[in-house]
N, C-alpha and C positions, 0 to 999 in steps of 0.2 A: 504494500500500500504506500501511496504519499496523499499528498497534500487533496489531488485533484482525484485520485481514480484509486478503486479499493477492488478486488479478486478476492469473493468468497466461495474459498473451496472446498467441496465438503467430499471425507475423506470416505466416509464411509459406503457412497455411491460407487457403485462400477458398472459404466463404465464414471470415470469422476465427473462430479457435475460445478460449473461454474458461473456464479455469478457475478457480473458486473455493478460497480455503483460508482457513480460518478458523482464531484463536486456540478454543483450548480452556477457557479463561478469562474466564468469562462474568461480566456484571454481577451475577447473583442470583448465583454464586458467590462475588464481589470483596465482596459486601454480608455475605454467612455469616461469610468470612472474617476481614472485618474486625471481626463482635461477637465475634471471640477474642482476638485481640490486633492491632496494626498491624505486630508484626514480622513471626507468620506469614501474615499477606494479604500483604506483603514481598515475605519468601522462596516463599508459594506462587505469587506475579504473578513471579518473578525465576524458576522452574521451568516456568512456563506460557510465556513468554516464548521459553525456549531452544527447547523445544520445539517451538515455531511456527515460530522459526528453522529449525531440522531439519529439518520437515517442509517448507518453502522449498527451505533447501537441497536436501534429494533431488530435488524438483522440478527444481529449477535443473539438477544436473549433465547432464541431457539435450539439452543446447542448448549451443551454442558464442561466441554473442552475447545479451547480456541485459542487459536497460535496466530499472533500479529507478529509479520515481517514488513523487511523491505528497508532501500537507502534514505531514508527521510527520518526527521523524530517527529513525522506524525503519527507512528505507532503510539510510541510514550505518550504525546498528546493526547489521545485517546485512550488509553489505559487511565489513565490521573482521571479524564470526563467519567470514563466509565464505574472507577473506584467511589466515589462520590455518590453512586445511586446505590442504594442497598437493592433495587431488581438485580442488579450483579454480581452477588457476595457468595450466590450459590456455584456461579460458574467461576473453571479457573482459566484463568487466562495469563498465558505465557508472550513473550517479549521477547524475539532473536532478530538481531540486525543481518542483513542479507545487501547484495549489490541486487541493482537491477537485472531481470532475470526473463527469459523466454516462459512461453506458459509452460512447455515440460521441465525447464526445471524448477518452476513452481510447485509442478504436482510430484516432483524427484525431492524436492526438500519438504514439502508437508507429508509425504509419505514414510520418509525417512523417522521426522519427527515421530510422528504419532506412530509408527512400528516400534522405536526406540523403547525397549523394558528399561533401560537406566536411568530416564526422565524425571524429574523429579516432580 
């Protein structure tokens, strides 16, 4: 995951099933935004943000195990949103930094993962 675009993939499918979720906060909106002012591209990139989070999180509460990757710390950003709501205290949710990655080897490292017995 980053900032803009999140791949939920769910492990337990075969063949693997994935889905897309994208920020709402596009570059030709970031570009609009900014000939107004830089505080409101700001505060409108700090409301497009949350929201993506949201729409994450709802995702997420369906699952009881969930592994955030990827070259951004918008994982951690979303872990910290997500720690904060007690709907998430049941699921656990692990944190491994990754470079950016093809979708097989997305589904080569989330499989890895979650086959891993010495995971904690």
């Amino acid at each position: 995951m980053d900032h803009a675009n999140a791949h939920l993939i769910e492990f337990s499918a075969e063949p693997i099933e994935t889905t897309s979720i994208s920020s709402d906060f596009t570059h030709e909106e970031k570009a609009d935004t900014l000939g107004k002012s830089e505080y409101t591209m700001h505060n409108k990139e700090q409301q497009q943000q949350h929201a993506f989070y949201k729409k994450l999180g709802n995702a997420i509460k369906q699952y009881t195990d969930v592994l955030l990757f990827g070259p951004t710390n918008a994982k951690v950003e979303l872990l910290n949103m997500l720690k904060e709501d007690n709907a998430f205290s049941d699921i656990k949710i692990e944190v491994k930094d990754s470079d950016k990655m093809t979708d097989n080897q997305q589904y080569a490292f989330v499989k890895h993962h979650f086959e891993n017995p010495h995971r904690i």
